[in-house]
N, C-alpha and C positions, 0 to 999 in steps of 0.2 A: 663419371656418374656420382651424383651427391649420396652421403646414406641414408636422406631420408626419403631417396626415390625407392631403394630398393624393395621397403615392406608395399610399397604399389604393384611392383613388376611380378610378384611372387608370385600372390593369390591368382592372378591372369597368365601366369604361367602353369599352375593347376589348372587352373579352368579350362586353356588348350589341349591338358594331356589328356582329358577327358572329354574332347568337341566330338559330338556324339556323328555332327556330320563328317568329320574325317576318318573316324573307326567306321564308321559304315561302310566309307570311299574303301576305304583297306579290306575289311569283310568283302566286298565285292569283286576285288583284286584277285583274293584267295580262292573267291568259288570260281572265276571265269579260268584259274589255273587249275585245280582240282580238273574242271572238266575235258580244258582243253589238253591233257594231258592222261587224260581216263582212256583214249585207248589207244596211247603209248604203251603205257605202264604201271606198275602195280603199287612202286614206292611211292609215286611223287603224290599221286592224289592222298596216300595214307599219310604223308606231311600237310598238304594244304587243305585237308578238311579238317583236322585239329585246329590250325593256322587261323583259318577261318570263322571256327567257333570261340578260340578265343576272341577275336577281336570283335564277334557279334556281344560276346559274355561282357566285354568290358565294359560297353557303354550301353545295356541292355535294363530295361525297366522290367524287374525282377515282378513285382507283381501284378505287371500288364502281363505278363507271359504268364504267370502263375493262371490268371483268368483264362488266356489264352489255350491253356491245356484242357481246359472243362468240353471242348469240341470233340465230336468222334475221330474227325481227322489226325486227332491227333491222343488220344486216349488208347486206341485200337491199335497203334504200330508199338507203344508204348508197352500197354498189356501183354502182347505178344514177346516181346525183347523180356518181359518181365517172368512170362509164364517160361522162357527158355531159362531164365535164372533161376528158378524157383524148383524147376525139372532138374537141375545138377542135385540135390539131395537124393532123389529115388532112383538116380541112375545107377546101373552097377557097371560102369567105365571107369578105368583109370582116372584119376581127377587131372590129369593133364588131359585126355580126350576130351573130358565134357566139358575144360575152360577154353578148348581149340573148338567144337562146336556151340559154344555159348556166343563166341567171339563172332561167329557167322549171322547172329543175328541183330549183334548191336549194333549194326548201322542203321535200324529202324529208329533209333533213338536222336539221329539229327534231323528225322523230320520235324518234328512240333517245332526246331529251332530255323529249319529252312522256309517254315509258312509264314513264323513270327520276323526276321529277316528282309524276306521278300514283296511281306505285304508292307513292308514300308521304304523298303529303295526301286530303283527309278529305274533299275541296270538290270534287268532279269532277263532280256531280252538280249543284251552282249553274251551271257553264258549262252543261250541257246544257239547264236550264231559262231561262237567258240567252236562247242562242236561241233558245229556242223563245218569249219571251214578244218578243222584237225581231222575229222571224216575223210573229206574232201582232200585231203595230205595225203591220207594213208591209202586211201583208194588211190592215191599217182603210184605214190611207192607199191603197193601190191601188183600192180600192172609192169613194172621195171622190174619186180624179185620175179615175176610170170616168166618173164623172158628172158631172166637173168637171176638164175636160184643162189648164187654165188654172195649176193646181195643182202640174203635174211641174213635176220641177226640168230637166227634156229639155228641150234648144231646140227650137223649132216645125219638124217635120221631120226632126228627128235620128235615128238607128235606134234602137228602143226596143221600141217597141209600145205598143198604149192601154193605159192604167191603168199605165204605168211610172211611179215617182215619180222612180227614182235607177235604175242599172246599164241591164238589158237584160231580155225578157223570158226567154232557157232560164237567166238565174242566179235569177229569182225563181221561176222553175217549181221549178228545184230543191230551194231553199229548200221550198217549201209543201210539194212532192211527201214530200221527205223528212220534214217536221213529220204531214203527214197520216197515212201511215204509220203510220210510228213509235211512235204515240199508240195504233193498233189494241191492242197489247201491256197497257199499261196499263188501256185501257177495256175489256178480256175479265175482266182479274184483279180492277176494282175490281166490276163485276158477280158475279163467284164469291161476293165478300166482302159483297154485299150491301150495297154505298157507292155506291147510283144516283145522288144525287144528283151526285156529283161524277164518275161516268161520262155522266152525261148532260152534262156542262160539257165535257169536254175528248171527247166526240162529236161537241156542236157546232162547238170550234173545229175539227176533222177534218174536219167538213161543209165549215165556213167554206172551208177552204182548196181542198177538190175546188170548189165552185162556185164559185172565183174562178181555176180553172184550166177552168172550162166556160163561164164566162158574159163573163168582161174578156179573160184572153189567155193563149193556149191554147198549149201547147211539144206537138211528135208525137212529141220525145224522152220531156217525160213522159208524153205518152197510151200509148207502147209498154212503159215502165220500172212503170209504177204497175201495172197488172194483175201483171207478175212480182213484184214485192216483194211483194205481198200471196197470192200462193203461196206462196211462198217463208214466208211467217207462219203461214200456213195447215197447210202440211206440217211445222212442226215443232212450232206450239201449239195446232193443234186438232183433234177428232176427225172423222172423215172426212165423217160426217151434219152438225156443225156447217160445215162449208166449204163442201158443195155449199148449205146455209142464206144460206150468208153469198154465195159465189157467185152467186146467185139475187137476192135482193137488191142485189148489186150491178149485176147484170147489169138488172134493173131500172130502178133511178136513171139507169145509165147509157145506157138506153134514151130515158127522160125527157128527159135531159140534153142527148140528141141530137135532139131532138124540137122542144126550147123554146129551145135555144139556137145562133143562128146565126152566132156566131163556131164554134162546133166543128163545126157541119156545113161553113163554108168552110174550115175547115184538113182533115177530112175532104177534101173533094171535089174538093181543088188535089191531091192525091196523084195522081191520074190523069192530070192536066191539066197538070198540071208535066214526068209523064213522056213523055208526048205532044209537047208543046213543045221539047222535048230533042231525044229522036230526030228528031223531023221536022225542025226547021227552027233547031237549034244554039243555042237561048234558052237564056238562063242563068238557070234557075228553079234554086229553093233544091235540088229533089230531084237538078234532072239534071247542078246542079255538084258535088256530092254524090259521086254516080256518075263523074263525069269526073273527079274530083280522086282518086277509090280510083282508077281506071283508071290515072292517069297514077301514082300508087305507088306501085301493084304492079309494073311496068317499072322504077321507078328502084330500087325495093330489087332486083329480077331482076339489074341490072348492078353492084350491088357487097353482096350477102347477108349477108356471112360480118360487116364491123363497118361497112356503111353508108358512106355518101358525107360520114360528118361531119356537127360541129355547126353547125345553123344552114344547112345547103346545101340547104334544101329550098326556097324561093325564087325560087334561081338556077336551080336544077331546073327549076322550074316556069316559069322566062322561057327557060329555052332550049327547052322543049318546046310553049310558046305558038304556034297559028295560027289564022289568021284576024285576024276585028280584034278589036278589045278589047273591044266590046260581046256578042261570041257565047261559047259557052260554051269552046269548046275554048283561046280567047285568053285567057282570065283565069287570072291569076297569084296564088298565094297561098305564105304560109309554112305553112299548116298543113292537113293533108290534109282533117281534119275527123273522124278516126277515132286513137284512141291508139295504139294497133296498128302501124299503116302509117305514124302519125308518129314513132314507135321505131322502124321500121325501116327508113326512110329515112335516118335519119341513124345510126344506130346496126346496123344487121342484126339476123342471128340472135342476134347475143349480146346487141343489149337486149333484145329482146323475152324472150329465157328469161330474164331479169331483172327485167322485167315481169309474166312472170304467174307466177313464182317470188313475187316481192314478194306480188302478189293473194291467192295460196294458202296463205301462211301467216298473213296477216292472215285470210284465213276462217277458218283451224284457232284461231287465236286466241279466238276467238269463239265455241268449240263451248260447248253449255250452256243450262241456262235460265238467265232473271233479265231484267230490264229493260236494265240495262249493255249483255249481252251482244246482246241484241237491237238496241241502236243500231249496236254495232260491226259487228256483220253487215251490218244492213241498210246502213249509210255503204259498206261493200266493195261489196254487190251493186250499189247503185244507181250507181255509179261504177264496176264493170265495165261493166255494160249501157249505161249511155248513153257511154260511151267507144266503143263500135260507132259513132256516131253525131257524135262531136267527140271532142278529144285534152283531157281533163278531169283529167288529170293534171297539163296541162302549163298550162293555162290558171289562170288567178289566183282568183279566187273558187271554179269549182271546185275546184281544185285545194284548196286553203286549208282546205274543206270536210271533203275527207279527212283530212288531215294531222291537223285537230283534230280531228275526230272518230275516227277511228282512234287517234290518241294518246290522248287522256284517256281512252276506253271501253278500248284497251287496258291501259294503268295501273292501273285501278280493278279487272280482269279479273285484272291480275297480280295487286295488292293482295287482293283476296280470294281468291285462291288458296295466298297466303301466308297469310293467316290460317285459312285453314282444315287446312293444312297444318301448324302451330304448335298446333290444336287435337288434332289427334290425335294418342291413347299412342301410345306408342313400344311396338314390337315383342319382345313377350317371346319370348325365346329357351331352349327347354329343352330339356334333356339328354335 
């Protein structure tokens, strides 16, 4: 090579390191691992969402984003991740508690970058299928640890539940619940079009995942959340005759289901029995710590409403309002109420919480519309309202995680075709 080729090769040598289409290809790489690997495990997506935001930052038009954040979509998760920062001064936790509860909310903070991302790559659609085929993994493996406990990777006795292989059982209910779902959208449309054989494929795996949430291990978060999502499907993609059809048939299965399967009739039939154990004699069953932990609250938001008792004071809360011993129910001490609601408003008040379902409300409207996309984004919002009644799934790491990416890329892709269809339409003739 001559030297006076070299000063040619240089500058186009920068100008690759910076090819905005290859850092995109690479960001897209990192989200489809992040998720495909979201419910393995806890390390690997805490490496490839950093991963990932770097290589969106690199080649990222700083004040097309900058513009980009003036949306609610993305101002609301922000304020919120901000009002948790701004809550560590009034707290009276250890300052290691409230930078470990501050930590719980910063995942809200890669939204506005998952919308900016999304609305402009092509691939949003490989993550969605990522998960759902890493899903579709772990439901084989949960079915082989069923029949073969020897198999989890749980230590012998550890909190799990049977057929866990890795996590817990409400992150893998989740998981399916939402795969299960989901799928109804696609398996209505490929039936219109007269593609059975591949709506009878991803039927079955819909099936697969309801009987391994009836027959190995059973969440009453999703036994309560599944029946509303699929209203919620119902009342916007079907006609009124097809629903009570479909209704019916479910109402069926799930008859069956109750029938032949004695893991769901014992998670059934501890409902009562848990409540009973509570009231009478102060046992700390899952429902009635449930109830004692909303109880105890809704009294600590009562005593400071307006911006909460601070990040991370909900603990201390809960050891100073501890009696009895520690085995009954009123004695036990947790950081987190078990509802999102009351755990925003314990440390935050009234102004997280209108930040909170601010947030919720505009990721719905986000999602007005048909299409496949927009049906994921919806349904990731509703089924993370709803079981949010029930645990703090914002705040919590898998679920949490859940939303974020799924609300961000289904966002993105939502924005993304909105631009384009917006780019297709004439322009407005204007006459005299």
């Amino acid at each position: 090579m001559s030297v006076d080729a070299m000063p040619v090769l240089e500058p186009r040598k920068r100008r690759d390191w910076r090819d905005q289409a290859t850092w995109t290809t690479v960001a897209d790489v990192f989200a489809i691992l992040a998720v495909l690997t979201l419910p393995w495990s806890t390390t690997l997506p805490g490496i490839f969402v950093p991963c990932w935001l770097g290589a969106m930052a690199w080649v990222m038009d700083w004040r097309a984003f900058a513009r980009f954040l003036a949306q609610p979509i993305c101002y609301l998760p922000l304020a919120l991740a901000g009002l948790a920062a701004v809550g560590t001064l009034w707290s009276d936790a250890a300052w290691g508690t409230r930078f470990y509860a501050l930590g719980h909310m910063l995942k809200l903070l890669v939204l506005p970058g998952l919308f900016y991302h999304f609305e402009r790559s092509s691939r949003g659609m490989w993550v969605f299928i990522a998960f759902l085929v890493s899903c579709v993994l772990l439901m084989i493996v949960s079915w082989l640890v069923a029949i073969e406990p020897s198999l989890s990777l749980k230590a012998p006795g550890e909190a799990g539940g049977r057929g866990i292989f890795v996590k817990n059982y409400i992150a893998q209910s989740q998981e399916f619940a939402l795969c299960a779902v989901a799928l109804a959208y696609p398996i209505i449309r490929l039936v219109q079009a007269k593609r059975l054989w591949l709506a009878l494929m991803l039927g079955a795996i819909s099936l697969g995942f309801i009987l391994n949430m009836s027959f190995v291990i059973v969440s009453r978060t999703a036994m309560v959340t599944i029946p509303i999502m699929l209203a919620v499907f119902a009342v916007l993609h079907l006609k009124w005759r097809t629903s009570l059809l479909m209704f019916a048939g479910l109402a069926v299965i799930a008859a069956l289901a109750f029938a032949t399967s004695p893991q769901l009739q014992q998670t059934v039939n501890t409902f009562s029995r848990d409540y009973r154990l509570y009231t009478t004699e102060n046992v700390p069953t899952a429902l009635g710590l449930r109830l004692e932990f909303w109880k105890k609250s809704l009294r600590f938001f009562a005593e400071a409403p307006v911006i909460g008792h601070g990040t991370g004071s909900t603990q201390r809360l809960f050891e100073r309002a501890a009696t009895g011993s520690t085995v009954s129910a009123t004695g036990q001490i947790i950081n987190n109420p078990h509802n999102q609601t009351l755990n925003i408003a314990v440390q935050w008040g009234i102004a997280g919480i209108i930040l909170l379902y601010a947030m919720w409300w505009v990721h719905l409207r986000l999602f007005r519309g048909d299409g496949l996309v927009a049906w994921i984004g919806l349904l990731v919002v509703v089924q993370n309202i709803f079981t949010s009644l029930f645990n703090s799934h914002i705040s919590d790491f898998h679920e949490g995680w859940m939303y974020v990416l799924g609300v961000g890329v289904a966002g993105g892709m939502v924005l993304r075709a909105r631009s384009r269809d917006e780019a297709r339409e004439p322009p407005e003739i204007v006459r005299p």
